[in-house]
Backbone bond lengths (Angstrom), bond angles and torsions (degrees), N, CA, C in turn:
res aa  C-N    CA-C-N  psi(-1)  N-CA   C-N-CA  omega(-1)  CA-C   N-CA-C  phi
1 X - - - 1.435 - - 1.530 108.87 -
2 X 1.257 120.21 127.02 1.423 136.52 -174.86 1.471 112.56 -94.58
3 X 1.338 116.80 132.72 1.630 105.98 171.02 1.648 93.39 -93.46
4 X 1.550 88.34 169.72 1.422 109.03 162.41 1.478 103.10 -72.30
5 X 2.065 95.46 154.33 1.267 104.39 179.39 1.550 133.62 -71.57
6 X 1.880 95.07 -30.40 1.356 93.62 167.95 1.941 120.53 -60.08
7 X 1.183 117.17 -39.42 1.301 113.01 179.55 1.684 134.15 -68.26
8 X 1.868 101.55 -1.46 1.320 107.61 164.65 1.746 120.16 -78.32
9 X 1.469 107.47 115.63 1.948 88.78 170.91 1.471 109.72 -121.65
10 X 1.023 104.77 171.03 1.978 93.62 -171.86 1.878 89.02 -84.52
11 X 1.211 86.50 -163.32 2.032 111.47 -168.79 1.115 83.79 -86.75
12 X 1.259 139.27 -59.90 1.437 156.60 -157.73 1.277 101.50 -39.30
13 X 1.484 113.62 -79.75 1.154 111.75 179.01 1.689 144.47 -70.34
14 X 1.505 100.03 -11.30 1.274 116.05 149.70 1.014 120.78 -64.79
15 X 1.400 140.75 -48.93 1.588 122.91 171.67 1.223 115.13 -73.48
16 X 1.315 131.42 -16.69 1.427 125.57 177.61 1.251 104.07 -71.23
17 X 1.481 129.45 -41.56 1.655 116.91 143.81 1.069 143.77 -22.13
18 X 1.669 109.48 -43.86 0.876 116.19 -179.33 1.607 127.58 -82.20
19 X 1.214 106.02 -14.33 1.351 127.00 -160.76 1.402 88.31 -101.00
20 X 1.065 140.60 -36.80 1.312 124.00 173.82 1.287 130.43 -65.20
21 X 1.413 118.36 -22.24 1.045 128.86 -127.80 1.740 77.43 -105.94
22 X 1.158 111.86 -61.25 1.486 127.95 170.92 1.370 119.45 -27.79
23 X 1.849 107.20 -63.41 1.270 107.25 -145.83 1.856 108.26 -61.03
24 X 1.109 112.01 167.64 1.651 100.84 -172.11 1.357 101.73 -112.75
25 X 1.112 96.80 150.09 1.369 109.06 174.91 1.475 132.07 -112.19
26 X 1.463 140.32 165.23 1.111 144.50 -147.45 1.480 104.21 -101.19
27 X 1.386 104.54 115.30 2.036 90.51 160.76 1.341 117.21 -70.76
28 X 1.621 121.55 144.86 0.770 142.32 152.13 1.534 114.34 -11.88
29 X 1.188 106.76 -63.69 1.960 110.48 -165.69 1.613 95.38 -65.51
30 X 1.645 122.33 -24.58 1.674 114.68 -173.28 1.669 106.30 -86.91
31 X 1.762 114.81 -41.69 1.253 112.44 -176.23 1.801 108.15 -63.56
32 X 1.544 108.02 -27.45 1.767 92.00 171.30 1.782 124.16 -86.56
33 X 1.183 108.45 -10.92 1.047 156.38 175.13 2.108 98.43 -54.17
34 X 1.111 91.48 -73.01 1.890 112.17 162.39 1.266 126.64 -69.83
35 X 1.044 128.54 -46.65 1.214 144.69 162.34 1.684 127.23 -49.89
36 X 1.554 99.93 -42.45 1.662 118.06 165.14 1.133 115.19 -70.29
37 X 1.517 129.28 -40.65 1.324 145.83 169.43 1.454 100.09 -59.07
38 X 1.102 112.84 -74.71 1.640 96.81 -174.12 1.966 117.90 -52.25
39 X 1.012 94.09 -50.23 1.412 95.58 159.61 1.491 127.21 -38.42
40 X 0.944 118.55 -83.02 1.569 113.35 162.80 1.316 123.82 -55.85
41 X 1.141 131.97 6.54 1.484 145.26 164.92 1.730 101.63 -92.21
42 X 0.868 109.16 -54.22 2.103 89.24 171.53 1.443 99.90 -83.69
43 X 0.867 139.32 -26.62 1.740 121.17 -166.24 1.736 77.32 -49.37
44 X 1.090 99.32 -73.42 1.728 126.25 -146.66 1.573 90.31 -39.02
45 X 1.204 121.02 -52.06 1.797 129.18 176.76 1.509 106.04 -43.01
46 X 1.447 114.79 -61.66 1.451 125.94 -154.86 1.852 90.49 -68.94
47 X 1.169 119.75 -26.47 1.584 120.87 -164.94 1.490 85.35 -67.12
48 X 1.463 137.38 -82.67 0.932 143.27 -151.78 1.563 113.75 -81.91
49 X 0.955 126.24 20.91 1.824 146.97 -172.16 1.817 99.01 -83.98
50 X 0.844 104.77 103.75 1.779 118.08 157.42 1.771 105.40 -30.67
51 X 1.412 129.25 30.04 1.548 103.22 166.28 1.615 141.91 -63.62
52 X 1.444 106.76 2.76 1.400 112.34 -174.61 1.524 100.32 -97.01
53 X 1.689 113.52 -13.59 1.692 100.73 177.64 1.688 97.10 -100.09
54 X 1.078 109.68 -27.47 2.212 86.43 153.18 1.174 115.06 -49.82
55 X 1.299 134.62 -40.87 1.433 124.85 -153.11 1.575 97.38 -104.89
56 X 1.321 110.01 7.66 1.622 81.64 177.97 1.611 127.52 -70.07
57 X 1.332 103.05 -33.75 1.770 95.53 -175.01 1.690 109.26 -54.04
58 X 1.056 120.77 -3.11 1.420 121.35 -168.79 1.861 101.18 -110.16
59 X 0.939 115.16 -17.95 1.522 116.00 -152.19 1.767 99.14 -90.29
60 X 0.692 164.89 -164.47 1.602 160.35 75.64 1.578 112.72 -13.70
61 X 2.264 98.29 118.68 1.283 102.00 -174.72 1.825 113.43 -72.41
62 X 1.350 106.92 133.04 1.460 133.19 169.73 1.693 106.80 -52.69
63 X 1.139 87.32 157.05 1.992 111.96 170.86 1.729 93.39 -51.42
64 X 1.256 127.97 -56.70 0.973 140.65 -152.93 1.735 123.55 -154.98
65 X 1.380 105.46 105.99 1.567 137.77 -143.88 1.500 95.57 -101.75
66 X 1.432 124.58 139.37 1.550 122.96 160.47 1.170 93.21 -118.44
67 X 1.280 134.86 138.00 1.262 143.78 168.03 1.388 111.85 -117.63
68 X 1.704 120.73 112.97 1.411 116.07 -170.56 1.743 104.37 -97.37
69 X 1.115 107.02 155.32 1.810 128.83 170.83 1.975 94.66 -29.54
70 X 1.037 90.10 148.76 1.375 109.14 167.17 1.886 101.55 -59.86
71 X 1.024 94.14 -76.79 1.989 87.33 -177.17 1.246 111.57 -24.05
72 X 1.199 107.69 -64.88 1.781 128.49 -164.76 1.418 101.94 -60.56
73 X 1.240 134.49 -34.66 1.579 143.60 -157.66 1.789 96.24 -91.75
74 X 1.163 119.03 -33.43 1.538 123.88 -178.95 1.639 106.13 -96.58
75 X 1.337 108.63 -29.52 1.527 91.72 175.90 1.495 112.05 -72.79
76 X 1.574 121.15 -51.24 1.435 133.46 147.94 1.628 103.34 3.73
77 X 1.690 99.69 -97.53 1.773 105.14 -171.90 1.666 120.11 -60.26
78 X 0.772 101.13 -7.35 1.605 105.65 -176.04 1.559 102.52 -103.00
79 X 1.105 128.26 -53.63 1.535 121.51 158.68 1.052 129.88 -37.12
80 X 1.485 122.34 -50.19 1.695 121.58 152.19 1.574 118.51 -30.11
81 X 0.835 134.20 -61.21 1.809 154.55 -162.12 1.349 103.22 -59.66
82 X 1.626 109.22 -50.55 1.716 129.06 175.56 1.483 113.68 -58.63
83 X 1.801 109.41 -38.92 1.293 127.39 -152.99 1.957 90.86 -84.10
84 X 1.366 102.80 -53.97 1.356 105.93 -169.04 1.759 114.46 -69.36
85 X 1.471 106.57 -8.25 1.694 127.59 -175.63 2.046 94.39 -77.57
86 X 1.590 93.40 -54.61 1.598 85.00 -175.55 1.400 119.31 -72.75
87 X 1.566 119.62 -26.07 1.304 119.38 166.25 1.356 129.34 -44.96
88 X 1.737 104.65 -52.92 1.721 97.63 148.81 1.015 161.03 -115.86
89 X 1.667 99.05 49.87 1.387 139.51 140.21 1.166 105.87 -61.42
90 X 0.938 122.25 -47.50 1.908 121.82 -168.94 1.150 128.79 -60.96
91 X 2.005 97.48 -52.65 1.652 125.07 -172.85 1.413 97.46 -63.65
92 X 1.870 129.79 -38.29 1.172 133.12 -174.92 1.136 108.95 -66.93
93 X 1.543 132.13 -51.30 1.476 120.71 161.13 1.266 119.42 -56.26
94 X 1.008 143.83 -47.77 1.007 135.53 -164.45 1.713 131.04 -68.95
95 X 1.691 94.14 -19.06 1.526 114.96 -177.80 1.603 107.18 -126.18
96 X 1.239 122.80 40.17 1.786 121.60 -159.48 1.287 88.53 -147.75
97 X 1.248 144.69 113.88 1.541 156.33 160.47 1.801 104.87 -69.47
98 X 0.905 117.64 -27.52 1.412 138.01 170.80 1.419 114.55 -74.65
99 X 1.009 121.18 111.06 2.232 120.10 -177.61 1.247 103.68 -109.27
100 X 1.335 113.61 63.66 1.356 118.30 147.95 1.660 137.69 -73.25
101 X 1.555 94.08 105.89 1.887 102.31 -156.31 1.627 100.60 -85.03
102 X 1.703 118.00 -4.73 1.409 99.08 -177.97 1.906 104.67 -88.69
103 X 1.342 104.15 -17.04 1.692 108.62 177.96 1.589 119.87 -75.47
104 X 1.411 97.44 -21.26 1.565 102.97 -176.84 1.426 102.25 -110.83
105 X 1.483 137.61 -3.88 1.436 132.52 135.09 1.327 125.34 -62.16
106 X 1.221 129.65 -38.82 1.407 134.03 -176.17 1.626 104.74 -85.07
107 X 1.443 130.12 -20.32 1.054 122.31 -171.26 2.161 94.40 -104.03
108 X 1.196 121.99 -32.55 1.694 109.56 138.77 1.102 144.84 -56.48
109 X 1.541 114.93 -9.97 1.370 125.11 174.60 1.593 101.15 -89.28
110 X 1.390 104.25 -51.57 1.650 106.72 -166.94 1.999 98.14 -59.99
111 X 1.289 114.81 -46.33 1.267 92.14 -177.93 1.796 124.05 -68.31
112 X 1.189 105.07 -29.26 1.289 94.25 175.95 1.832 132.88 -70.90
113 X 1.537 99.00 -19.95 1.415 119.22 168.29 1.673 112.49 -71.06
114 X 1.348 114.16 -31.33 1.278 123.29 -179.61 1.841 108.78 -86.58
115 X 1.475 111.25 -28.54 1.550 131.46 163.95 1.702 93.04 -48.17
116 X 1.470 106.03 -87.02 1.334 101.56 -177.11 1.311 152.12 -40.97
117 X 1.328 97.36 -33.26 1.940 116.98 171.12 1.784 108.40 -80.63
118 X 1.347 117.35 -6.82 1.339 124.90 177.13 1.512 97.46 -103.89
119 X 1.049 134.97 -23.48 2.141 138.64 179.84 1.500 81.54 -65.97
120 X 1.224 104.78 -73.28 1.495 108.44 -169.84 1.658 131.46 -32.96
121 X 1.432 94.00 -79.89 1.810 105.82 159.02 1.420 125.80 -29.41
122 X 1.746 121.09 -54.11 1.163 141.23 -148.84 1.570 89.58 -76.11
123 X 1.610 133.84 -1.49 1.105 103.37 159.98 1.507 133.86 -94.50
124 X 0.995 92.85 -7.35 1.786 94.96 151.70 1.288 130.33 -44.08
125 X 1.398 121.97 -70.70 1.381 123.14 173.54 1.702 117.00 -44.90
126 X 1.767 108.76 -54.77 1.607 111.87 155.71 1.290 108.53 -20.46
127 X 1.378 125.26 -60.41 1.737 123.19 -156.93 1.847 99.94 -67.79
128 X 1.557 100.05 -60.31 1.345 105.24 -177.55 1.326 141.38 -60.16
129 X 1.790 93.88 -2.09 2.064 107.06 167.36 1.222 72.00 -109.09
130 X 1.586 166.92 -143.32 0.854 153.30 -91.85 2.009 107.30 -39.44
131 X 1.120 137.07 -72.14 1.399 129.01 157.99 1.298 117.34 -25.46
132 X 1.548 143.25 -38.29 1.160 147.87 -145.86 1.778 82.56 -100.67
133 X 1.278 122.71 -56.29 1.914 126.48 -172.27 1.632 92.62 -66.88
134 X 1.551 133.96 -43.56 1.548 102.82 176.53 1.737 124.99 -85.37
135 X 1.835 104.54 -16.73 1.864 84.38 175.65 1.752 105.27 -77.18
136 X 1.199 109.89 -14.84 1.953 112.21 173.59 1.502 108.28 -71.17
137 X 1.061 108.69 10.39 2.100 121.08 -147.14 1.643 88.91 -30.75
138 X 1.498 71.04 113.97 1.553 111.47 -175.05 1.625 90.49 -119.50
139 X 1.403 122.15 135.17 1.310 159.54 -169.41 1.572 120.48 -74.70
140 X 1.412 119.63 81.95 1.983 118.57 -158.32 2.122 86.40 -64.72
141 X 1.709 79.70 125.99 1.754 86.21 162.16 1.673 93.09 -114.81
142 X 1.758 74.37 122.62 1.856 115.91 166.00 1.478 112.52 -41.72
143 X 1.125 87.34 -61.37 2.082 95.53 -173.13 1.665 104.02 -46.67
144 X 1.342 104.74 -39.87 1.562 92.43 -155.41 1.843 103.93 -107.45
145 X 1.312 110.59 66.47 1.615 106.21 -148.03 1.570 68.27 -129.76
146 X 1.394 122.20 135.46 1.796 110.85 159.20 1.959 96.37 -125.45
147 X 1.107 116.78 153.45 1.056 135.43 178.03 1.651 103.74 -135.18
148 X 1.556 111.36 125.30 1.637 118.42 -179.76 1.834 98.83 -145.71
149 X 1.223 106.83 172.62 1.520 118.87 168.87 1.316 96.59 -71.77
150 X 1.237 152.86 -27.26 1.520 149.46 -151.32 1.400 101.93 -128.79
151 X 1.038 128.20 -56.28 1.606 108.96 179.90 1.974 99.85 -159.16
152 X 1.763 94.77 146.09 1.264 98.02 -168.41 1.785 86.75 -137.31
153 X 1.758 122.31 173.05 0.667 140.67 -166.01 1.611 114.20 -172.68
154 X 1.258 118.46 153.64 1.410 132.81 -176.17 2.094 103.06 -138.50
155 X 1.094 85.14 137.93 1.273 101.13 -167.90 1.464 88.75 -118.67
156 X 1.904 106.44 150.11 1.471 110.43 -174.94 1.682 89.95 -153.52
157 X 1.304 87.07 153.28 1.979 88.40 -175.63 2.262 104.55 -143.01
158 X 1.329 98.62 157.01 1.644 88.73 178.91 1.688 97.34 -63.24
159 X 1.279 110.42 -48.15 2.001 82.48 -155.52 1.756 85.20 -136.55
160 X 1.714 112.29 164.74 1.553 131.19 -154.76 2.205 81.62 -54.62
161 X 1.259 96.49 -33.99 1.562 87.36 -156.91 1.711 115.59 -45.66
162 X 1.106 121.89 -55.23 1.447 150.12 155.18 1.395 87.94 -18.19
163 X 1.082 145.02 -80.36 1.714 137.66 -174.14 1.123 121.56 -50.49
164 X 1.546 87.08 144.92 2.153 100.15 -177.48 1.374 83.84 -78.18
165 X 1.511 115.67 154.39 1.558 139.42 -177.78 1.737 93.45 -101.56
166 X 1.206 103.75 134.16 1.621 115.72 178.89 1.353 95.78 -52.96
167 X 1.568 120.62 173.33 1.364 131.35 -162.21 1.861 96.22 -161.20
């Protein structure tokens, strides 16, 4: 005994039925709910974000210069790029009635690929405020030098006065 053809369906597509049918979904009041949170979770980051020690090799050198490690100086500028990638990730959820996850993957991918090729680069400029603090030969104060497994820094000033005096 033969069925009809319309009444054959594969497994396949029966559980993909099924799986839809199931999966749960988000109310509205929780997806803005998440979305605001993340949102105000980088503002709040970007507020307190070191952007004036990215910009120093470009800026006019100060009375008194911190110059961070190469690592630390590329994770710095390249973290920004990532930081400002998820921010609008956020604004897009947060203002998009539409949940399109391949626009807000590709637009997290592109920033973090663009994060990375800026870690990289950004040590150039590192080199070129480091050159710029010795032809100004500007004076490393000791006291204020920190060295850690996670992030270290050297501080340099025009004259001894500018330095905290050990204690």
């Amino acid at each position: 005994m033969e069925q009809p053809h319309h009444l054959l369906t594969t497994g396949k597509k029966k559980r993909a039925a099924q799986v839809k049918s199931k999966s749960p979904s988000i109310s509205r009041g929780k997806y803005f709910l998440i979305a605001g949170i993340g949102l105000f979770w980088t503002i709040g980051i970007l507020i307190f974000y070191p952007v004036g020690k990215v910009l120093q090799p470009i800026l006019p050198l100060p009375s008194k210069v911190t110059l961070y490690s190469y690592p630390t100086y590329m994770l710095t500028s390249g973290g920004l790029v990532m930081l400002l990638g998820v921010l609008l990730v956020n604004i897009l959820l947060l203002f998009s009635w539409k949940k399109d996850k391949k626009l807000f993957g590709s637009i997290f991918n592109y920033s973090v690929v663009l994060g990375v090729i800026i870690c990289i680069f950004s040590a150039i400029p590192r080199y070129y405020l480091e050159k710029k603090i010795d032809n100004a030969q500007y004076i490393l104060c000791a006291a204020e030098h920190h060295s850690s497994a996670k992030v270290s820094w050297d501080v340099y000033a025009e004259s001894e006065d500018l330095c905290r005096s050990k204690q």
